[in-house]
N, C-alpha and C positions, 0 to 999 in steps of 0.2 A: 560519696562523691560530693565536694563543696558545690556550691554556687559558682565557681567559676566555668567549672569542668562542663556542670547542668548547662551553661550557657553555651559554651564552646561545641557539643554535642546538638545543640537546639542548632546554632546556627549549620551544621553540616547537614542536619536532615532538612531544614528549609530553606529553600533555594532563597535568594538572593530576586527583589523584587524585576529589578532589570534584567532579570536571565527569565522569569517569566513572561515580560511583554516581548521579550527578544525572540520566545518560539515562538508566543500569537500571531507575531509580526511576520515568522517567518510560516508557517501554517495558514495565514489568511489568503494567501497569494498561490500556498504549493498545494499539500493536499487534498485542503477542501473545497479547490479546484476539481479534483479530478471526483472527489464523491461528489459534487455539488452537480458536476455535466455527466456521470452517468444515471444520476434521477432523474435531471426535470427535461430530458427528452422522453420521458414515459410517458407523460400528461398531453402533451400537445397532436397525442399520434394522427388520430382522426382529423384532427385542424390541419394540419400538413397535408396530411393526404390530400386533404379535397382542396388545400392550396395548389397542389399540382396537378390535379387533376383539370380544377377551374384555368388556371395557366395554358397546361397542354389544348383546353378547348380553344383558348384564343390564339395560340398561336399554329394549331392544327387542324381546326375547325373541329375534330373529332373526338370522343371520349380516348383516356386514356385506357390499354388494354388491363385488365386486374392482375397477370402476369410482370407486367414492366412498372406496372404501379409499386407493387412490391416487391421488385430488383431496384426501384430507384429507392423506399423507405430504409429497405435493408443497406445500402450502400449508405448513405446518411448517417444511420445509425453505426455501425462498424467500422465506416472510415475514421471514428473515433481511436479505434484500436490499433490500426495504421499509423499514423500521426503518434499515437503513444509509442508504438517499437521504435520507430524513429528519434523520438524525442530522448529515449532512455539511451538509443546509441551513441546521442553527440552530447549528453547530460555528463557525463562525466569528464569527456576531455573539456567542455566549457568551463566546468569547474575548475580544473587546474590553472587554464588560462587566465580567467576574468577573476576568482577566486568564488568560494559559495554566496557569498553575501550576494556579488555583481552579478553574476549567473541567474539567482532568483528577480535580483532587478530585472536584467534584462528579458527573460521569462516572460513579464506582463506583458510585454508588447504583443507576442501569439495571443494570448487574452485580449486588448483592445480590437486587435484586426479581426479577431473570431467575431466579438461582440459587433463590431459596424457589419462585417460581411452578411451575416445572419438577420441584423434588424432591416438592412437595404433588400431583401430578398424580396418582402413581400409588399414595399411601393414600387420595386424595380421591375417584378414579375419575372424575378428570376431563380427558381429553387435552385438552381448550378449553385449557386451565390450559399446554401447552407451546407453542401457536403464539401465544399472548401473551408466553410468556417467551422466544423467541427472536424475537419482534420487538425486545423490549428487548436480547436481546443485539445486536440487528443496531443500535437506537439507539444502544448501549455503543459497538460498533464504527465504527459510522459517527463520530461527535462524536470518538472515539480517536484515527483516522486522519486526523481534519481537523486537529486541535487539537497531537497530540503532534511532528508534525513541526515544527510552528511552531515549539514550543518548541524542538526541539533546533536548529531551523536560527538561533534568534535568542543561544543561549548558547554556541553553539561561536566560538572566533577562527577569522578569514579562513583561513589558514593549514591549520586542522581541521576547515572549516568540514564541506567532504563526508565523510569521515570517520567525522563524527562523527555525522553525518545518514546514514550505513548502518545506524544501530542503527533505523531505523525497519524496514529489509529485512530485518536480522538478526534481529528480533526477529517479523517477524511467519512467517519461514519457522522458524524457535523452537518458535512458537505452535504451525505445521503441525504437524510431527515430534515435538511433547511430546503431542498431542492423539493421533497416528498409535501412538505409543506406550504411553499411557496406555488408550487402547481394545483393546489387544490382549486376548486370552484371560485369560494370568497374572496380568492387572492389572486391569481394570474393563471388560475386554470379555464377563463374562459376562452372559446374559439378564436374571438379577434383581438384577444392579448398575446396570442402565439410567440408573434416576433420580439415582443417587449421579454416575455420571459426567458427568449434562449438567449438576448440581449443582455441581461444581467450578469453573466460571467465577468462582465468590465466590470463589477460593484469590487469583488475582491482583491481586482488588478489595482485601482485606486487604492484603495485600502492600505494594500503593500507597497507602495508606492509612496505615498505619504507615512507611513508609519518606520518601514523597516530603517531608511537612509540615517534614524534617531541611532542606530544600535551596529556595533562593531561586528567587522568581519570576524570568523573564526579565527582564537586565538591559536591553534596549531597550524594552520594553514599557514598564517602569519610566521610562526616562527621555524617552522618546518620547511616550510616549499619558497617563504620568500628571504628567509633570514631576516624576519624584520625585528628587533628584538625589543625596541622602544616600542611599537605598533601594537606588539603582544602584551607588554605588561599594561598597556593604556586599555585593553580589549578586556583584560583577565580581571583588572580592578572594576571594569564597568559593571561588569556579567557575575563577578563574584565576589566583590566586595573590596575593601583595603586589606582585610586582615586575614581572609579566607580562601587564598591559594596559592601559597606553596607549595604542598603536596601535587596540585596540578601542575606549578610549573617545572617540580623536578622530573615527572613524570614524561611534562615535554619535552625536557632537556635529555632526558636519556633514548628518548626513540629518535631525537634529531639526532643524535649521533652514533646510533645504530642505523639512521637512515642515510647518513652522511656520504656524498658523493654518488648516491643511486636515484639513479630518474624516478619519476613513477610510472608508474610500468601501464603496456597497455595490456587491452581483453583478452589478445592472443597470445602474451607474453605470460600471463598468469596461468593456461592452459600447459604453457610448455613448463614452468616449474613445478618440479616433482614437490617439494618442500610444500607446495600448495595445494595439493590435489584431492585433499579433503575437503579443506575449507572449501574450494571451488567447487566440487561433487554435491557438500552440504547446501550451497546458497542456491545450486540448480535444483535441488530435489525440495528444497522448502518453496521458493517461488512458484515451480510446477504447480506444488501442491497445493498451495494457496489459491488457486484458480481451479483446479480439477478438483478438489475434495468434495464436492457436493454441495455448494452455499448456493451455487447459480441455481441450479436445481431446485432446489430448495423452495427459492424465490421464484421460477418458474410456478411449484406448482400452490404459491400461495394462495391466489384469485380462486382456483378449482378445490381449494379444501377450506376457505372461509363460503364461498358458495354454498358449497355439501355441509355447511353448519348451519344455513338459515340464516344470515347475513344478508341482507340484499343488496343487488349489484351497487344502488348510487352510496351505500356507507361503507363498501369495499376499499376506496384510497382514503380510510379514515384507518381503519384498522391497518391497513398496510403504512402507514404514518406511525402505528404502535412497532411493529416490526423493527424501523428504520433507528425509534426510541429507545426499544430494546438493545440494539447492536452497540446506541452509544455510549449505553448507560454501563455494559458490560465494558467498554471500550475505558470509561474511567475508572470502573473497578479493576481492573486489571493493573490500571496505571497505579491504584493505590498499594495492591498486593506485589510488581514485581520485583521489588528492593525484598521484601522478606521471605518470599515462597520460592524467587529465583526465577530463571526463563526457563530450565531444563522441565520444570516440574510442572510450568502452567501450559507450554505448548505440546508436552507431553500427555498431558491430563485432556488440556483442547481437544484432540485427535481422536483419543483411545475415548474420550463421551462422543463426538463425533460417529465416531464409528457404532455405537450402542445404542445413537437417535437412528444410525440409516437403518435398523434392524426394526426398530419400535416402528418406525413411517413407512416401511416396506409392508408390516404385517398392517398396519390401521390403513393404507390405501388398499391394500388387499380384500381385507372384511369390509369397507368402508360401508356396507349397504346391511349390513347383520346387526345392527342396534342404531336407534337414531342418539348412544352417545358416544358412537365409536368417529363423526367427524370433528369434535370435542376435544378427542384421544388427540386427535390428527394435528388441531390447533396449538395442542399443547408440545408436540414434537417439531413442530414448526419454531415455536419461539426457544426451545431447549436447547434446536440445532445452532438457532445463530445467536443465544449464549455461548456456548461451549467455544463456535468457534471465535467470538471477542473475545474471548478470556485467555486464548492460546493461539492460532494461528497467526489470526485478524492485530493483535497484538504485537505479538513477540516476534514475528518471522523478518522485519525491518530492523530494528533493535540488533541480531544475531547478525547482521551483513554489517553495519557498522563496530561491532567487539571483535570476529573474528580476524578483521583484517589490520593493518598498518595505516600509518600516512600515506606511504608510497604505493601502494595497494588496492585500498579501500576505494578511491574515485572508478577505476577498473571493473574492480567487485561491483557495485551498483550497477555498472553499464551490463553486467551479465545478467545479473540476477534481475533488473528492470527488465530488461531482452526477454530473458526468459518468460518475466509474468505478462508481456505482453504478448507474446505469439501463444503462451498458455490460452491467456484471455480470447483472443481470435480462434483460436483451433476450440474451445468449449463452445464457444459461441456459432462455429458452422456446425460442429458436430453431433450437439446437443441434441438438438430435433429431431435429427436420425436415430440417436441411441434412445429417448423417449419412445417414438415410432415405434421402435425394434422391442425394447424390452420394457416398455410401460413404468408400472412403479419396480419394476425390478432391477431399475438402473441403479439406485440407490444398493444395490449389493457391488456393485463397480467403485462406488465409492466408498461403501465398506471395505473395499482392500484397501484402496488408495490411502485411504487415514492408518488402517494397520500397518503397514509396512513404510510411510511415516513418521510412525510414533516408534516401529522396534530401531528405523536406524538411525533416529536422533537419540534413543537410551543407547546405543552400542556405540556410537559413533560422537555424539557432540558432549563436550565438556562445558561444565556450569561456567556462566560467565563473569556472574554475581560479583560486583567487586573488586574485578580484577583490573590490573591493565591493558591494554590492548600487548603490548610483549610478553608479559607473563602468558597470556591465550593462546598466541602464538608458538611460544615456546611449550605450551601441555600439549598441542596439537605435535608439535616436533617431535617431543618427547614419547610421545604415543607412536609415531611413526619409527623412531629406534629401536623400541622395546619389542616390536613387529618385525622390522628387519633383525634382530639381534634372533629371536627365536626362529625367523627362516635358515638363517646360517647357523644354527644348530640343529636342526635337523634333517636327519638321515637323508631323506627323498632328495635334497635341495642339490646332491651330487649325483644325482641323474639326470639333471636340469641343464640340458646344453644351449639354452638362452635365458636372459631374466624375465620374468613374468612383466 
C-alpha cells in the first residue's frame, strides 16, 4: 500500500473534525440531558422534602402526613417519565417537520421553562412549580433521545457510522456522572442549593444553543425528505470534508429514489407493514429490554451492598460517583470496539454477561452474611453488571433503530421504540418495589431470563449491521423474510392451513 492509499484509508477511519463538534453539539442539548436529570434529582431528596413539608405548614398550618409526603416526592420524580413517553411520541413527527437539526433547537426551550419553573419553586413557595418542571425536563428528554440519535445516525459515513452513534451512550452516561457529581456536598449537594441545582438543566440548553446553529442540518434529511440538493452537498462537505463523500452521496442518491414519491410513514403505518414486522418486533423487544434487564435493579440495590462492605453511609455518593465512572468509561470503550467487533457481537456478548452477573449477585446477596468477603464479592458484580451492560445494551441498542430502518421510516422507528423505553422505564419503576418486596435478591433470576431470551432472539433474528447501508439491511431482513415464506409453501402441513398464519 503506497502513501497515498495509507492516507486515503486514514482519512475514512477518522472522522472529519467538524462532524466531531457537530455530535457534541448535538449531544450537549439531547442526551446528556436526559442522563444528567435522572441523577441529580437523587441528591436533593431530603432538601425537597422538607421544602414541602415547611411549605404545607405555611400554608396549612399543619405537618404534612408521611403518606402524601411520599405520593407528592414519587409524583416529582416519575412525572419525569410521563413527560418522556410524551416527548418520544411527538419526537419524530417534529422531526420531519422542523427537520433534526430545528427539532433539537427547538427542544431547549422544555429545558429553559423546566430550569425557571424549578428554580422559582422555592422563593415562590410553590413545590406544584417542580413536578411541572420536570415533566418538561422528562419532554426535553424524551424529544432528545428520539430526535438526537437520528441525527447522528444520518450524518455519520457508513464506515463511522456506529461509532459515531456512541456519542448518544457516551453522552447520556456523561449526563449520569456530571449530575452524580455536581450533587455531591462540595458542590451543589448542599440543602439550600437545592433549586440552584435542578436549575442547571438551562447550562446545556445554552450550550446547544450557542454552539449547534455553527453546524448543518442532516445531509439526508436535506436531500431526501426536502430535495434540497445544493443544501446537502454544502452539509456533506462541512461534516466530511471536500474530498471525503462520494461513497455517502451515492448512497443517498439511491435510497432517495427508492424512497421516491412515499411519505414517511407514521407509528401505526409501520405496525400494518408486513415487510416490517421484524425490524418493528426487534426495536420493541431491544427497548423493552433496555429498561427491564436489571441495570435499575442493580442500582437500587448499590447503597445496601457498599454498606454491607464497611463503607460508611457519608463516602456512599462517592463510590456511587465510581459506578456512574464506570458506565462511561465502558460507554467509550464500546465506541472504540464497535466498527471492529460489530453490534451483533457486543450486545449479544452485553446480555449473555448480564445474564452470568444476575447469577453471581443472586448467590453473593444470598450468602451475603457467610464471610466478611462475600460483600466484596457483591461489589465486584455490581460494577461487572453495569460494564457488561455499556459494552452491549447501554451502547448498541440506539445505534440498531437508526441501521435497521430507512429515511422514510426511521423518524416512525424512534417514536416506537422511545414509547416503548418509556413506559418500559415507568412500569420498572412502579413495579420494582413490589417484585423486590416479593422476591428479595431473587429478582435478579427474572432478569436472568429477560437477558436470555434477548440475547437467543437477537442471534436468530438480527443481522450484523457492520458497514452496511441502511438498503442493503433492509433488503437481508427481506430476504430472510422470503427464504421463510418460500420454506412454508413447501411444506406439506401448509395445505391444511385454511387461513394464513
Amino acid at each position: 500500500m503506497d502513501s497515498n492509499e495509507e492516507s486515503a484509508e486514514l482519512k475514512k477511519r477518522c472522522p472529519n473534525t467538524s462532524l466531531l463538534l457537530a455530535i457534541c453539539a448535538a449531544c450537549i442539548g439531547g442526551t446528556f440531558q436526559y442522563g444528567y436529570n435522572i441523577s441529580i434529582i437523587n441528591s436533593p431528596t431530603k432538601s425537597v422534602q422538607n421544602f414541602i413539608n415547611q411549605t404545607w405548614l405555611e400554608r396549612y398550618e399543619e405537618n404534612i402526613s408521611e403518606q402524601y409526603l411520599t405520593l407528592l416526592w414519587s409524583s416529582i420524580v416519575s412525572i419525569f417519565t410521563i413527560g418522556g413517553f410524551i416527548g418520544a411520541t411527538i419526537g419524530g413527527t417534529l422531526a420531519i417537520k422542523f427537520g433534526r437539526k430545528g427539532t433539537l433547537m427547538m427542544n431547549n426551550a422544555f429545558a429553559l421553562l423546566a430550569a425557571l419553573l424549578m428554580g422559582l419553586s422555592y422563593p415562590t413557595g410553590l413545590f406544584e412549580l417542580l413536578i411541572i418542571g420536570r415533566f418538561f425536563t422528562g419532554v426535553n428528554a424524551g424529544i432528545g433521545i428520539c430526535v438526537q440519535p437520528l441525527y447522528l445516525g444520518e450524518i455519520a459515513p457508513r464506515a463511522l457510522r456506529g461509532a459515531m452513534a456512541m456519542g448518544t451512550s457516551i453522552f447520556i452516561t456523561g449526563g449520569i456522572l456530571t449530575g452524580q457529581v455536581i450533587g455531591l456536598n462540595e458542590l451543589l449537594g448542599k440543602e439550600e442549593y437545592w433549586p440552584i441545582l435542578l436549575s442547571t438543566t438551562c447550562i446545556p440548553a445554552f450550550l446547544q444553543l450557542l454552539i449547534l446553529p455553527w453546524f448543518p442540518e442532516s445531509p439526508r434529511y436535506l436531500l431526501i425528505d426536502r430535495g434540497d440538493d445544493v443544501g446537502c452537498g454544502t452539509a456533506m462537505k462541512q461534516l466530511h470534508g471536500t474530498d471525503n463523500f462520494d461513497r455517502e452521496r451515492e448512497d443517498m442518491e439511491r435510497e432517495r429514489i427508492s424512497a421516491m414519491g412515499i411519505k414517511p410513514k407514521k407509528p401505526w403505518e409501520l405496525f400494518m407493514d408486513r415487510s416490517l414486522r421484524w425490524q418493528v418486533l426487534t426495536i420493541i423487544l431491544i427497548n423493552a429490554a433496555q429498561q427491564l434487564n436489571g441495570i435499575n435493579a442493580i442500582y437500587f440495590y448499590t447503597d445496601y451492598v457498599f454498606e454491607e462492605a464497611g463503607i460508611p453511609e457519608v463516602n456512599i455518593p462517592y463510590v456511587t460517583v465510581g459506578t456512574g465512572a464506570c458506565e462511561c468509561l465502558t460507554a467509550l470503550t464500546c465506541g472504540m470496539l464497535i466498527e471492529s467487533l460489530g453490534r451483533k457481537v457486543l450486545i449479544i456478548g452485553g446480555y449473555t454477561l448480564m445474564a452470568f452477573w444476575c447469577i453471581c449477585f443472586t448467590l453473593t446477596l444470598t450468602f451475603q452474611g457467610a464471610g466478611p468477603w462475600i460483600p466484596y464479592l457483591s461489589m465486584g458484580c455490581v460494577f461487572a453488571f453495569i460494564l457488561s451492560f455499556g459494552m452491549g445494551p447501554g451502547g448498541v441498542t440506539n445505534i440498531l433503530i437508526t441501521e435497521l430502518f430507512t429515511q422514510t421510516t426511521r423518524p416512525a422507528a424512534y417514536m416506537i421504540g422511545g414509547s416503548v423505553n418509556w413506559l418500559s422505564f415507568f412500569f420498572i419503576g412502579m413495579a420494582f418495589p413490589f417484585i423486590v418486596t416479593k422476591l428479595q435478591q431473587y429478582c435478579f433470576l427474572v432478569f436472568l431470563v429477560v437477558c436470555v431470551l434477548v440475547a437467543v432472539y437477537i442471534f436468530l433474528v438480527v443481522p450484523e449491521t457492520k458497514n452496511k447501508t441502511f438498503l442493503e439491511i433492509q433488503t437481508e431482513f427481506q430476504s430472510g423474510e422470503k427464504r421463510k415464506a418460500s420454506k412454508a409453501d413447501h411444506s406439506p402441513s401448509t395445505t391444511l392451513l385454511s387461513t394464513p398464519l
